[in-house]
N, C-alpha and C positions, 0 to 999 in steps of 0.2 A: 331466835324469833325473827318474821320479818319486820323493819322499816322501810320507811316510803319517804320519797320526796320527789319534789315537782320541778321539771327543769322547763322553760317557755322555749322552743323551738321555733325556727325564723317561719314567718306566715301567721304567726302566733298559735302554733301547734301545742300546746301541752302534752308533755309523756310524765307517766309516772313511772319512777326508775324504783323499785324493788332490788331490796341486798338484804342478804342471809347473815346473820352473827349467831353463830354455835359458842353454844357453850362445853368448850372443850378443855380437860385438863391439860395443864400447861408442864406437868412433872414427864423429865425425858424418861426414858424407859431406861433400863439398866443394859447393860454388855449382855449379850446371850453366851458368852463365853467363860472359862473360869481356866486361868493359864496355867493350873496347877496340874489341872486334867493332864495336860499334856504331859508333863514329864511322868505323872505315876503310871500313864500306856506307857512308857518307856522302863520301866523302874524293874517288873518282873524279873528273876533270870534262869537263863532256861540251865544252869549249869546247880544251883543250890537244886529246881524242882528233880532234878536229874537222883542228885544226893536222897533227895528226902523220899521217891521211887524206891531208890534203889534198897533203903532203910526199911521199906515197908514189905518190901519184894523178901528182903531176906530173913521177916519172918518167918519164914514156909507155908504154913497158913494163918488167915485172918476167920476163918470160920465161926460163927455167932459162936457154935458149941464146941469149938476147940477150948485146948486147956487154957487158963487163965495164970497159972503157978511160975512158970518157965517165965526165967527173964529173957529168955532170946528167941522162944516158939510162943505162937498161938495168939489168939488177939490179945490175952491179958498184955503180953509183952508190948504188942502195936497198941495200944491204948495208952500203957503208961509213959511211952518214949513220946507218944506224939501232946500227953500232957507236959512232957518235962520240956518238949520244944517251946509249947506255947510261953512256958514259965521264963525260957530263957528271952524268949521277945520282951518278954516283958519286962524283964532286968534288965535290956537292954534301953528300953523305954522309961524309964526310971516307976517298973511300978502300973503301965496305965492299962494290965491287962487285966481280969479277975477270969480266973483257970479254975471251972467248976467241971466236977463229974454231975450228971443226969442218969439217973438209973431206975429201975423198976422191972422185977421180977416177971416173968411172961411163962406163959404156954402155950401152944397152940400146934396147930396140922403140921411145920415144918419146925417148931423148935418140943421136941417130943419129951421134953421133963424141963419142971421148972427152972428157968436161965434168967442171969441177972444180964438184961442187956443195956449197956451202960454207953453211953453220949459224953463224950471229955468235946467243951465248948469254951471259949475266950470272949472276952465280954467286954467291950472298949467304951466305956459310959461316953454317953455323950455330953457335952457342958452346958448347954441351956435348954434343952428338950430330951433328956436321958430315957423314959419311958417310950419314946417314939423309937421303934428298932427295926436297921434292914440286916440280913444276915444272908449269908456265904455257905454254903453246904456242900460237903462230900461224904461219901461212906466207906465207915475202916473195912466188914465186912467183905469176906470172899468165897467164892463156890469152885467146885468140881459140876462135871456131868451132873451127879447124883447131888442133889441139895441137900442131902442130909450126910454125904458125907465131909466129917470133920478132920478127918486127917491125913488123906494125903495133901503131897504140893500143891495149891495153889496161891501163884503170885499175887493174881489179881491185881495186874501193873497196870494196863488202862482202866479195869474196870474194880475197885474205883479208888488206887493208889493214886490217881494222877489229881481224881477230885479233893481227894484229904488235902497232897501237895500242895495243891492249889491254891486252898483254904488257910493253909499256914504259908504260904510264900505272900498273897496278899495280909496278912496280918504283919507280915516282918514290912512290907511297904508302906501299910496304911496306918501302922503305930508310930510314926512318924509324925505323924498329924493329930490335931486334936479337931473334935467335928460337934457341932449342933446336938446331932442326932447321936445313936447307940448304934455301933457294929459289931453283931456276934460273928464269929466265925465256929461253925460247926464241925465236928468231925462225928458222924451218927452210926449207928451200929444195927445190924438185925434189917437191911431192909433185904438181902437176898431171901429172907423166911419170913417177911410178908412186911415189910415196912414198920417195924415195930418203933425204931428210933426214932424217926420223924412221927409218930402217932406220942411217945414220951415228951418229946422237946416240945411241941404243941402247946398238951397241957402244962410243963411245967412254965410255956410264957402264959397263960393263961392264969396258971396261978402268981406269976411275979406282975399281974398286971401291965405287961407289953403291950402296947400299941404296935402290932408287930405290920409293916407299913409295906416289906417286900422277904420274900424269900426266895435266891435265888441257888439252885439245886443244880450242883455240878454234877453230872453222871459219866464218864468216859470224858473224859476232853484233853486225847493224846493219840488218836492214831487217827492218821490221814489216807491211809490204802483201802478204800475200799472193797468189800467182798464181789463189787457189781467192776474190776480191774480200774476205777477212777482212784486218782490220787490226788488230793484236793486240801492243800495246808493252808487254803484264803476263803474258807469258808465256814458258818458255825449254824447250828441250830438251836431256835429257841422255842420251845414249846408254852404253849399257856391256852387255859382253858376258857372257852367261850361264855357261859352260862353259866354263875356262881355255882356251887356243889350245892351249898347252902339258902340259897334261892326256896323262897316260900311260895307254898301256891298264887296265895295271893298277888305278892311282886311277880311272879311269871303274869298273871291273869295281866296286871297291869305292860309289862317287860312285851306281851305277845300285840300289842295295839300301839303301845308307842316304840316298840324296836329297841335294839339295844343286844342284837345275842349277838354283838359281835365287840360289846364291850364294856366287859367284866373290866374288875380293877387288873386282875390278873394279864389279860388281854392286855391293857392301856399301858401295865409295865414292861410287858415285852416291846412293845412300839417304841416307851423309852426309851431302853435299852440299845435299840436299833438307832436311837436319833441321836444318843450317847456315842456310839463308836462310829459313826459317818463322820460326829464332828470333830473325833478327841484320836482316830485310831487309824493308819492306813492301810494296804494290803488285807483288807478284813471286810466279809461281808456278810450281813447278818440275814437271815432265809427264818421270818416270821414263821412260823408253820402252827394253825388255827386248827389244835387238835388238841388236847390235853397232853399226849405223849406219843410215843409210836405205835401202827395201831394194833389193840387188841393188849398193849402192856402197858407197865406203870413203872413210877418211878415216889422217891421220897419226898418232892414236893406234892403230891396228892393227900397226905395227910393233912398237910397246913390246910389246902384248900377245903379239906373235909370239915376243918376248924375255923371255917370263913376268912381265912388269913391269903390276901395276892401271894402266886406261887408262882414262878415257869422252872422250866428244866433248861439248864446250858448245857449242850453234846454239840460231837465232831456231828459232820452229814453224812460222811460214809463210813456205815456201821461193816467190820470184818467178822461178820458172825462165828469162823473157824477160832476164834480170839477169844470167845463170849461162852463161859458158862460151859467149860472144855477141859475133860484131862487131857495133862501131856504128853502127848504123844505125837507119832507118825504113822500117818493112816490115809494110803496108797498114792505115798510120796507128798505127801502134804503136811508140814508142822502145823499141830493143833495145838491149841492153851495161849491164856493170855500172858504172855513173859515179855519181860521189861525192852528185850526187841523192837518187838512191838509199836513202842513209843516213839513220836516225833517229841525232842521237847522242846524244842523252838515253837512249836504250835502250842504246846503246854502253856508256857508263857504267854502267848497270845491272850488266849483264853482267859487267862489269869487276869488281862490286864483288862479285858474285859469287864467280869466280874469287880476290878479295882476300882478302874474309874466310876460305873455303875455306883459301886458300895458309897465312896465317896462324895459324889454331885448329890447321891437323894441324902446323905447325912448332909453334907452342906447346905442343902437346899430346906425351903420349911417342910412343913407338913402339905400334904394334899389338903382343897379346901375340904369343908364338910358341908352336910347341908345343901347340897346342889340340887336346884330345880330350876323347872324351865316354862315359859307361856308362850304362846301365843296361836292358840287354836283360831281357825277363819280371821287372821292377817296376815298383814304385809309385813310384819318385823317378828323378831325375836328374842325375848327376855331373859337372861339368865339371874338367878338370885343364888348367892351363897352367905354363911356367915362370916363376915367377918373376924377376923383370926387377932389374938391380943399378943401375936407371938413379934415381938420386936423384930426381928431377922427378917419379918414379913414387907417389902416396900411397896408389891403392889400384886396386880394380880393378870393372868393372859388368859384370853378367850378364844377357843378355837370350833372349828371347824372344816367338814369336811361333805363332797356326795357320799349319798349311802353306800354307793358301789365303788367308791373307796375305800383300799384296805390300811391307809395310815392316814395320818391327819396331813392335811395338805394346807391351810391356812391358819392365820393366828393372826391378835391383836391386843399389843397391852394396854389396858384401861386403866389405868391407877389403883391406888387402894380404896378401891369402894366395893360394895355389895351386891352389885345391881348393875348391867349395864344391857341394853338393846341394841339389835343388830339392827339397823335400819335395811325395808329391803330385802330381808334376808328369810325368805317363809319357812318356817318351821318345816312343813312336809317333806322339804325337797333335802337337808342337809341333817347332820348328826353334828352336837355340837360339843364340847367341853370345856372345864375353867383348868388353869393351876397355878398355884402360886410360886409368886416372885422372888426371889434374896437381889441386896445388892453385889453380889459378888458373884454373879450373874450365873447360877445354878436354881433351876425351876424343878420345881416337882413334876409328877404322871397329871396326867391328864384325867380328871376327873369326868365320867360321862354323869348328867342328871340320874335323880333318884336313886333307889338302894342297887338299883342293875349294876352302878356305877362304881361304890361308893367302897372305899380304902378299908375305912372303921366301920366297925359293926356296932 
């Protein structure tokens, strides 16, 4: 508020001197840092992902409908070696992993007689917010030319031996750690015949009652030559979808007059993601790409999305299509098929570590807020309101934004643990805004944009 007082100036001039006293919290803001980050980017190693390639390479095929019997062909074999991997992380961890199969019978255009396609996932409870879960995905699954066929060779070493690896080399780093939050790590099956795996794991958090908070879907993320002659080991792509899947007429009707198709939760996780490895990771640069996937295809996190759950895709940028979905051969002097060649794993690792620190800070961190709305139509300020969160881990909360024609958030300010704080100043029309919260150990959640456009939980 202001006060006034009166000073007599020589000639006997009276001024009245005016001074401001805001009422401002006095609580410092916490570290934006978390120094643990650092070492698990370093933790990866590209000589086990190498191993655990080559283990899945030398099944000969991963084929939804290959045989399941053979302990050393066909996915039945890659399914149970990469269960009995998790099992031993987790001896190794005394215990802290729980190694479930996910399964459900299917049929359909590309799997042509009823096929058990089955999900082996590891499940790292969290210790004080366990139903809150971000999870790690790759697919056992692999193809020839012909999607239907099951039996000859194929490795399937980048695509998508390198995402399983991935998925269990962060589980042997991040079992290490005990976390807030729940980290699954997935290894899914059935997406080259139309994403069946991630369409099971869905519902079956769905039915365990997940609060499933991020899912991030490694697809290829080991070869750096691309088909366009760039060769490129210090760059990644992240996909995420503008416009919930799940979006109701209504919230569009609303989403189309206050804006917002440019930030979905999904959208706001890949941002993270990017702000995550600028701070925690070097030699790496992450290329937002505001597309669902590449275009005209798909990938395993569109299922989740289809299930209102934040999804992006993690891939290399330059795709070798002669690598992709190829029998092996040579064809006019050219090696075709994706074989374990192929692979950089020092970028493997990268990637990984990626995905690690990621899994990590938002298990560390609280929940995103809920309940995010925003006012101030015909002024000069602007309101943000959330609820208030009972989660102890919670210290306070940061408020951001940004211009519209901004593609990431470009300012931020911590307000403390309240509810409620106004931007002075600051007109609604002109800028796009969001909350998210605080931990002291200085790990923040995604950036929540207002209303359902925005919003993490369904």
């Amino acid at each position: 508020m202001f006060t006034h007082s009166l000073k007599v100036l020589s000639g006997g001039v009276v001024c009245v001197i005016a001074s401001l006293s805001l009422s401002v919290q006095a609580t410092p803001a916490p570290s934006q840092e978390d120094l643990r980050l650092y070492v698990i980017a370093n933790a990866p190693n590209a000589q086990r992902l190498h191993a655990d390639v080559s283990q899945l390479v030398g099944f000969g095929t991963r084929h939804t409908l290959s045989q399941t019997q053979s302990d050393t062909q066909g996915i039945g074999a890659a399914r149970r070696w990469i269960e009995a991997e998790f099992n031993r992380i987790s001896q190794s961890c005394g215990g802290c992993l729980e190694v479930v199969r996910v399964s459900q019978t299917v049929q359909g255009k590309r799997i042509i007689k009823p096929t058990k396609v089955v999900n082996v996932i590891a499940i790292q409870r969290g210790q004080t917010d366990p139903q809150r879960v971000v999870m790690m995905s790759g697919d056992i699954d692999s193809r020839v030319s012909d999607v239907l066929d099951a039996t000859s060779i194929s490795p399937g070493a980048n695509d998508n031996a390198t995402g399983v690896a991935g998925a269990i080399e962060a589980a042997r780093v991040l079992s290490q750690y005990q976390f807030n939050g729940t980290i699954v790590y997935a290894a899914l099956s059935g997406e080259e015949q139309g994403l069946y795996g991630g369409d099971i794991l869905a519902q079956y958090a769905k039915e365990q009652n997940w609060r499933v908070q991020a899912v991030l879907n490694n697809d290829m993320i080991g070869n750096i030559a691309g088909i366009n002659g760039v060769i490129d080991n210090a760059s990644v792509r992240v996909f995420s979808e503008g416009v919930r899947y799940v979006e109701t007429p209504e919230q569009a009707r609303k989403r189309y007059f206050s804006g917002g198709e440019n930030d979905s939760a999904s959208r706001n996780l890949a941002r993270h993601i990017k702000t995550l490895v600028d701070q925690y990771m070097t030699n790496l640069d992450v290329m937002l790409v505001y597309r669902l996937d590449r275009f005209g295809r798909g990938g395993h996190h569109l299922p989740f999305n289809k299930a209102g759950m934040p999804a992006v895709r993690v891939m290399e940028t330059n795709e070798h299509y002669d690598r992709q979905h190829q029998d092996i051969r040579i064809e006019n002097g050219k090696p075709m098929g994706d074989v374990i060649e192929g692979v950089d794993f020092d970028f493997t690792a990268k990637l990984t570590a990626l995905n690690a620190i990621s899994l990590a800070s938002m298990a560390w961190a609280p929940a995103p807020p809920t309940s995010v709305n925003i006012a101030g139509q015909v002024s000069p300020s602007t309101t943000l309101t959330w609820a208030q969160s009972n989660d102890k881990t919670v210290v306070g909360y940061r408020v951001y934004w940004r211009l519209t024609t901004q593609p990431e958030w470009t300012h931020s300010r911590y307000v403390g643990n309240v509810n409620e704080f106004m931007l002075e100043n600051r007109v609604i029309d002109n800028y796009l805004f969001g909350v998210a919260s605080v931990a002291a150990n200085g790990n923040v959640s995604p950036v929540v944009f207002p209303g359902a456009t925005g919003a993490f939980f369904n």
